[in-house]
N, C-alpha and C positions, 0 to 999 in steps of 0.2 A: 221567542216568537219568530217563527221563518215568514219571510215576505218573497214571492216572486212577484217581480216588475216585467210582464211583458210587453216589449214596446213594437210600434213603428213609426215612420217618419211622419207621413203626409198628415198627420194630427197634429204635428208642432207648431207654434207659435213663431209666425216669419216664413213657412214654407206654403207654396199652391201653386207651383210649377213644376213639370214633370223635369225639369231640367236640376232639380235643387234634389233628390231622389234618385235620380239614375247614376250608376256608377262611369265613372269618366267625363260626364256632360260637366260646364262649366261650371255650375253652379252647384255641382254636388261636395265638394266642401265645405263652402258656408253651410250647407245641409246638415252637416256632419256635427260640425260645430254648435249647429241651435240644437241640433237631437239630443248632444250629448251631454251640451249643459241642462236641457230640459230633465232630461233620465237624474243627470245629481242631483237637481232639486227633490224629486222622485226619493231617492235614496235617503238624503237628508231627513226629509217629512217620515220616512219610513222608521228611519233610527228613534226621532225626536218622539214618535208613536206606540216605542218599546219594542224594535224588532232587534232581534239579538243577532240575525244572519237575513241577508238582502243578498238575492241573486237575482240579476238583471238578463232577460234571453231576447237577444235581437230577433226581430220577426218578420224584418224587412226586409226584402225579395228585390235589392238593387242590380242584381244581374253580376252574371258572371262569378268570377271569387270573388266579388263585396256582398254577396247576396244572405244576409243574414251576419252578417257583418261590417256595419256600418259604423260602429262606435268608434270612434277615438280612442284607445286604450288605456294611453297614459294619461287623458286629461279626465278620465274617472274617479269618484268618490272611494277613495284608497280603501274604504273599509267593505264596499261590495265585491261580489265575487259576479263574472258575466259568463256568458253560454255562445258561443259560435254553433250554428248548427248546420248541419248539410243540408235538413230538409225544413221546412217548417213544420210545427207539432213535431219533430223527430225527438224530441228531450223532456223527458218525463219525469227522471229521477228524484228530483226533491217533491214534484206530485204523489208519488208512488212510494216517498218514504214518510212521507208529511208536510203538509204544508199550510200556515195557520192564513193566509192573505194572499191572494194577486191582487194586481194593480195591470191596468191597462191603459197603459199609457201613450200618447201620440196615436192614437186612433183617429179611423175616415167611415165614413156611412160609405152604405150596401150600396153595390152596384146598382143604378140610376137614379140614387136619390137626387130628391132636385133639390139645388145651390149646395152638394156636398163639395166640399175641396176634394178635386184627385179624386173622387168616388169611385170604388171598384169591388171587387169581390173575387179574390182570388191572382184574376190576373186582368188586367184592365180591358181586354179586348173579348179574349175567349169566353168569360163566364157572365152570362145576361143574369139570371137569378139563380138563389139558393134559396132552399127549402127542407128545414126540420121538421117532419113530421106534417106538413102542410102548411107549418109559419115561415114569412120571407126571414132572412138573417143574413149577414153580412160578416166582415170578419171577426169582432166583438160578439156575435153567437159562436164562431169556430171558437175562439178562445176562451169562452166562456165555458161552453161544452167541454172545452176538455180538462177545463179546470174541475168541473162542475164530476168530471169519472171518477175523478178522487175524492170527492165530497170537499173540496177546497173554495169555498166564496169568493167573490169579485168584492171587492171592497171599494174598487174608485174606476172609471172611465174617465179622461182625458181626450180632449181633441175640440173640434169644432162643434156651434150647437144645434147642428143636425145629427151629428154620432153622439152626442150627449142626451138627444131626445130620443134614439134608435134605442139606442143602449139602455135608456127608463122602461122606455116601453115594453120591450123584450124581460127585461131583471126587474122589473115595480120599481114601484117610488125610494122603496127605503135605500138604492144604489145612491152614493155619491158620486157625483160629478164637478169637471172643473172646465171650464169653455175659456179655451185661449183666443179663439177668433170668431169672429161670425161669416158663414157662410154665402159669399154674393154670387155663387156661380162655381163652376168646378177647377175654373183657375184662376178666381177672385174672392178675399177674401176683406173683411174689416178686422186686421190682428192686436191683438193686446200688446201692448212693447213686448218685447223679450224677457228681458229682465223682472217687468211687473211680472208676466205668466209663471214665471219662476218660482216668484213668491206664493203668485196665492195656489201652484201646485204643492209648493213645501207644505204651506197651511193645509190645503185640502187634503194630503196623504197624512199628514197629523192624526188628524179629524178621524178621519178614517178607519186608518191602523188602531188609535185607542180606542176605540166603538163597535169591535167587529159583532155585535150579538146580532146585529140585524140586517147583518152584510147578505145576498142573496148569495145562494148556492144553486145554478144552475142545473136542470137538466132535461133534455129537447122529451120524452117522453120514452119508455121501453114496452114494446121493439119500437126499433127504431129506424125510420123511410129515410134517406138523403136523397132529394132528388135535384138536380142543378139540367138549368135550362141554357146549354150554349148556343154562340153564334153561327155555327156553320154545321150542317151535315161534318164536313171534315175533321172539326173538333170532337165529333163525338165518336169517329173511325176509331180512336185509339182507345176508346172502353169496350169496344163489340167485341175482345173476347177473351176479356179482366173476368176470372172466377170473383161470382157475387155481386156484379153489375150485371143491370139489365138496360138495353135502348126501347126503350117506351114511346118514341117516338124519332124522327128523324135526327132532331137536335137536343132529346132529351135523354138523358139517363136516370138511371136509379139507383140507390144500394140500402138494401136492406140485411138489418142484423138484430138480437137479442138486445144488445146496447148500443149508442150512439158510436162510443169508439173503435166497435168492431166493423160499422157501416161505414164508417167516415176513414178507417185507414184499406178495407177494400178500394175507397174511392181515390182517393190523395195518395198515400202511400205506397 
């Protein structure tokens, strides 16, 4: 059984400052450190569930060269294999040859939710809303969607329990989840020790990986509309005149395709 773990930070257990996330700022080692013990736990629960190969793909956007590279290297569960990438969504491979599980792990709710930790979508200033299809989504719909191109299930959501109820409500009820913190604001939270989230993440990726018949498989709807509402005219100058984007409005764009992932890498990509 193949398991990909896609993670990001600001859904860890111990992190809700933009300072523990961003690459260079003071507190982005200890960042590093909860991430990547959180991600073992991950790994472990994933083995213990009957995953014969675990590959873990950083999905956090710290800036600069940490950007998608955030892990620890040596302080990972020696039996996983991990993914650096240039871009995010840039690494497809084990989707595109098979893949029986994701896991989404260290996840944040959609740009404004209210009492989200860190809550963003895409990039925490430029992107006001996303929209599949006409439903809002945050980055747990990107990753789900593109799990969802290969006919690959979400098996478990991770993070706080506002992306834990974003994430039900988008993928039904039958999604697992695991809430490390409770959400008091976007840079306060009530966090689970460390250690305990640990746990009951091993457990919940357990749970999970053994159970997948009713794990949800994602997909925004075909054809498929991406429309994302930025914050500035200015933001939107650099799609006016991307083949397969349209400005619909001052601060709005669009990208429409046959399938989700030919709309969404017009857009991103």
């Amino acid at each position: 059984m193949k398991v990909l773990i896609i993670s990001d930070m600001e859904g860890v257990a111990g992190i809700c400052r933009w300072n523990q996330v961003n690459a260079g700022a003071d507190g982005y080692e200890e960042g590093r450190r909860l991430y990547t013990e959180e991600l073992n736990a991950a790994v472990r629960g994933a083995f213990e569930g009957g995953a014969s190969e675990v590959v873990v793909m950083d999905c956090h956007g710290a800036g600069g060269d940490r950007s998608f590279n955030s892990l620890i290297p040596d302080a990972l569960d020696e039996r996983c294999e991990f993914v650096v990438q240039h871009e995010w969504t840039g690494y497809t491979e084990l989707l595109e040859t098979g893949c029986d599980a994701a896991l989404l792990v260290g996840q944040h709710a959609r740009a404004g939710a209210e009492r989200g930790v860190l809550s963003h979508t895409v990039s925490s200033t430029r992107w006001h809303e996303l929209r599949f299809n006409g439903v809002a989504v945050g980055e747990v719909g990107i990753n789900a969607a593109l799990c969802g191109t290969w006919g690959c299930p979400v098996a478990l959501v991770s993070g706080d329990d506002v992306v834990c109820a974003e994430a039900a409500e988008l993928l039904g009820p039958a999604l697992r989840t695991v809430t490390v913190k409770q959400g008091l604001g976007r840079f306060s939270a009530r966090h689970v020790a460390p250690a305990r989230a640990r746990g009951m993440l091993e457990t919940g990726v357990m749970q999970a990986v053994s159970r997948l018949r009713d794990a949800p498989v994602y997909d925004p709807g075909a054809p498929c509309t991406i429309t994302v509402e930025l914050a500035t005219p200015d933001d939107a100058d650099v799609y006016r005149h991307r083949e397969g984007v349209t400005l619909t409005g001052p601060r709005t764009v669009e990208s429409q395709a046959p399938r989700w992932w030919d709309a969404w890498r017009r857009l991103y990509l």
